[in-house]
N, C-alpha and C positions, 0 to 999 in steps of 0.2 A: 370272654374266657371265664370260665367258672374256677374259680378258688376254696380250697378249703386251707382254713388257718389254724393250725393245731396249737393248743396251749396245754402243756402238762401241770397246769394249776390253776387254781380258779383267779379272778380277776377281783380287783381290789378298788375302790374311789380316793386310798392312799397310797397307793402303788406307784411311783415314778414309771416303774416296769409296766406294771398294765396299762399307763396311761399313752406309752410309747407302741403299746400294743394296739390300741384300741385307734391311736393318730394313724397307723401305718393301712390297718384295716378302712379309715373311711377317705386315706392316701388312694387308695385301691379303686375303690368303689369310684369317686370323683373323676376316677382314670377311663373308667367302661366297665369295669367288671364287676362280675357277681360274686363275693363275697359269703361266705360261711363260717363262722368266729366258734370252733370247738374246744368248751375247756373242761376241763381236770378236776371235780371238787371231791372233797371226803366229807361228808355229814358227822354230826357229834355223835349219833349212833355209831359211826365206824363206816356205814354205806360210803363206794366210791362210786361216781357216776361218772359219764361222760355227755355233756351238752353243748346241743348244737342250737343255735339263734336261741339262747333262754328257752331252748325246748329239750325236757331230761329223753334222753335216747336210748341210754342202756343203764342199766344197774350192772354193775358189777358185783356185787357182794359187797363179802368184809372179811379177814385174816390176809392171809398170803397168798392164796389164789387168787384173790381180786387185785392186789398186787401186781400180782405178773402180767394178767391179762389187759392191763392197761398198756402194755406196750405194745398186744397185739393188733395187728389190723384194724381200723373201725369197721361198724358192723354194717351188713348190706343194706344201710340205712342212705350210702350214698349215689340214689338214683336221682338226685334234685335235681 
């Protein structure tokens, strides 16, 4: 089964939360399946991306429009 794991924020090496994230994702993996870990970062610029395995997939911008379009759909990136 292919998986994708969405996270609305980036991942942390002090995060209890990420750390819970990251144990469930290789819970997964261990089990049969294929795993895709997609998270949420903003850059100090203001850029918000969205990244899939440590690979940047889309820029989203910066203001409010980049904003909103983070809730929409991800992008036709999911042929893996």
């Amino acid at each position: 089964m292919k998986i994708l794991f969405l996270v609305y924020h980036g991942l942390s090496n002090y995060s209890g939360i990420s750390k819970k994230i990251l144990e469930q994702v290789k819970g997964l993996e261990e089990n049969g399946h294929e795993v895709h870990l997609c998270t949420y970062i903003v850059e100090e610029n203001g850029h918000r991306k969205r990244i899939i395995d440590n690979q940047e997939i889309e820029d989203l911008g910066t203001g409010i429009m980049a904003k909103l379009k983070k809730d929409v759909a991800i992008v036709p990136y999911w042929a893996i």
